[in-house]
VOVO-559508 format. One record per residue (C-alpha): residue in three letters; x, y, z. Coordinates in steps of 0.5 Angstrom, whole numbers, plus 500, padded with zeros to 3 digits. Each point is the difference from the previous one (the first is absolute). Layout:
ALAXYZ ...
***
This chain:
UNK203422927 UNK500506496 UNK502499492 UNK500508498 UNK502505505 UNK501507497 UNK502506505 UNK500508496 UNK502497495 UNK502505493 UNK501496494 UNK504504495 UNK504500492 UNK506505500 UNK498504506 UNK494501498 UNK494496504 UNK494496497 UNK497498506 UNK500503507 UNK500498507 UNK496493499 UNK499497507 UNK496493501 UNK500494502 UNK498493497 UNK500494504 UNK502493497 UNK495496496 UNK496507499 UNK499502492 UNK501509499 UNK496501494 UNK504507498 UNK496505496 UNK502507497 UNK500504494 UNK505498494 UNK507504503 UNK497500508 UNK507495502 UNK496493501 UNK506497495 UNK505504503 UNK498497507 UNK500493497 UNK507501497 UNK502503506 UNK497494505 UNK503495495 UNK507503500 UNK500502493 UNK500508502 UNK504502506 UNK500508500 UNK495501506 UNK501503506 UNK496498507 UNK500492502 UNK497494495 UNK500493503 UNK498494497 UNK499494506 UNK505505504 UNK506500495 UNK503506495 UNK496498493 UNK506497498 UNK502495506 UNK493498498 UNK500499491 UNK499492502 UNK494501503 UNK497504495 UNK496499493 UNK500505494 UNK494500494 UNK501506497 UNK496504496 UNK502498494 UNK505494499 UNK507501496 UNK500492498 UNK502501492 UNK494496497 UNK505499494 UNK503495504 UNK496494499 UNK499498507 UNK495495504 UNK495502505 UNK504494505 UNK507504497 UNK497507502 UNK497498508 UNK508495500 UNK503507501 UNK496501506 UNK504494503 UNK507501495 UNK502507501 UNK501500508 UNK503495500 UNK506500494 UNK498494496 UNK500502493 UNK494501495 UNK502493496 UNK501496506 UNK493500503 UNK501495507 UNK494495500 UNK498503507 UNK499507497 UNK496497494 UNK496495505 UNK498508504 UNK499503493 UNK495495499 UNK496500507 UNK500508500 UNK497500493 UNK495495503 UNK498505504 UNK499506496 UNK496496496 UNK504498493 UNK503493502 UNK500496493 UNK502507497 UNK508499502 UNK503499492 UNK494506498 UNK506506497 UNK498506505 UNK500505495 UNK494496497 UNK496501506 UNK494504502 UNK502507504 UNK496496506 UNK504493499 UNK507505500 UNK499503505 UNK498494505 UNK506497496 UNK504506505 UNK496498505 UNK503494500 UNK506502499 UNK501505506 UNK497493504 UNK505496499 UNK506504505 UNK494500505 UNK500506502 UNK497503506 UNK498506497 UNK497502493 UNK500505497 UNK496501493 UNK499507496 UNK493501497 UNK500492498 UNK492501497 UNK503505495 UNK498499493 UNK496494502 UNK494498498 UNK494500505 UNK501492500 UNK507501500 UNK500504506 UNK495495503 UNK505494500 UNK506504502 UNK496503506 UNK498493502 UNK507498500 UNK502506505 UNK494497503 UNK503493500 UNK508503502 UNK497504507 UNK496494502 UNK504494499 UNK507502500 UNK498506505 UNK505505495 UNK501508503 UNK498503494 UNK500508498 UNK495500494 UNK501507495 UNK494501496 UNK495504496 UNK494496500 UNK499498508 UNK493496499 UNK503493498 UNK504500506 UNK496502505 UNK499494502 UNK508499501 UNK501506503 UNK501502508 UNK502506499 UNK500506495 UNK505505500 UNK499507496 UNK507504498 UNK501506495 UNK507502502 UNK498499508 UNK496495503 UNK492503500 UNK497494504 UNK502494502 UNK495494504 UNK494495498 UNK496501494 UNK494503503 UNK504505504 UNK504503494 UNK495500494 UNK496505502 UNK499506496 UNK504505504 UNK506495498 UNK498499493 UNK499507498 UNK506502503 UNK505496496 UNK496499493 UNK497507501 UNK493504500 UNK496496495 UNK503493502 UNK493498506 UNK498494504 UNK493497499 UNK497495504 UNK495494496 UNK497494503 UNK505500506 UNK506502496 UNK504505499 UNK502502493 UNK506505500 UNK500504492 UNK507504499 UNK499500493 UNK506496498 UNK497493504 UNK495499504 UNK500496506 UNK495497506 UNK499496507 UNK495495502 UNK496502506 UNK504494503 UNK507503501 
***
């Protein structure tokens, strides 16, 4: 079955178009890694797909509804969270929300049920025993599988995650990359992945979308990160150099590769 499937789709703000004519297809349990410029559409698609956004022209399906006959089957990490750190809530309260707000139950009135899954899912983004740890006082990479955690606990169909490597450090990365692993092999989750750093998630990825306010190439990795499609995205200086059975894409803003094996 077909998660994403978008036909001549235009994505506009006040008339005027951030992204045009995108057509592709994305099967269940597939993961699109989707690479652009800053200001190229990715987080208007991913809005638009999620339901947050809804002036677009053209026809978007998420597992063949309208997107917003289909919320329930979709999970949202933004970039950046919106959670007041003032508030002094726990890494349990912050992944609760998960199961607490779609289902009417107020903060303060977590049933045991949602706490017991709360726990579960925090076991499986790797910080069981880190339940009453405040969230603000977590690493980047912790807060960031905290939300990970939290987007698991309405088990969504489709994920949807906006630069989630973005200000991590390399370990960092390494440990949300190996939870984005976890989520597409154990849970079989559809993911669309934005990204400026596509290395760590080449092991993720089945496909890879390249956008900059139209759809430049769609495909397998080894099929879209040439040098032709690079350059013509990020530019006459950005090159893809071949090392050791690796592709090594430079654009000047990140760097990017493949392994001879995909």
């Amino acid at each position: 079955m077909d998660a994403v499937r978008a036909e001549g789709l235009t994505i506009s703000y006040g008339g005027k178009s951030a992204l045009s004519d995108v057509t592709f297809t994305l099967e269940e349990g597939k993961t699109l890694l989707l690479l652009g410029p800053n200001g190229a559409g990715k987080t208007s698609l991913l809005k638009t797909i999620a339901c947050f956004h809804r002036e677009y022209r053209g026809k978007i399906e998420v597992f063949g509804r309208k997107p917003c006959n289909a919320r329930e089957l979709i999970g949202y990490v933004p970039q950046s969270h919106s959670l007041n750190e003032r508030v002094p809530l726990t890494a349990l309260e912050v992944v609760a929300m998960g199961g607490i707000y779609r289902r009417g139950f107020a903060h303060f009135r977590i049933p045991s049920k949602v706490i017991e899954k709360a726990k579960g899912v925090l076991n499986f983004v790797g910080l069981g025993g880190m339940e009453n740890r405040l969230f603000r006082e977590l690493s980047g990479g912790q807060k960031q599988r905290i939300l990970l955690a939290r987007a698991l606990m309405s088990d969504p169909k489709l994920l949807l995650l906006d630069e989630p490597l973005s200000a991590l450090d390399p370990s960092a990365r390494a440990e949300v990359a190996n939870v984005l692993s976890k989520i597409k092999n154990e849970k079989r989750v559809t993911m669309i992945i934005t990204t400026h750093d596509i290395n760590p998630l080449l092991g993720v990825g089945d496909l890879v979308m390249l956008i900059n306010k139209r759809l430049i190439a769609f495909g397998r990795p080894e099929a879209v990160l040439t040098d032709k499609v690079v350059k013509s995205v990020y530019g006459p200086l950005a090159r893809v150099i071949p090392v050791g059975g690796r592709v090594y894409c430079i654009t000047g803003d990140f760097h990017i590769h493949r392994g001879g094996h995909l």
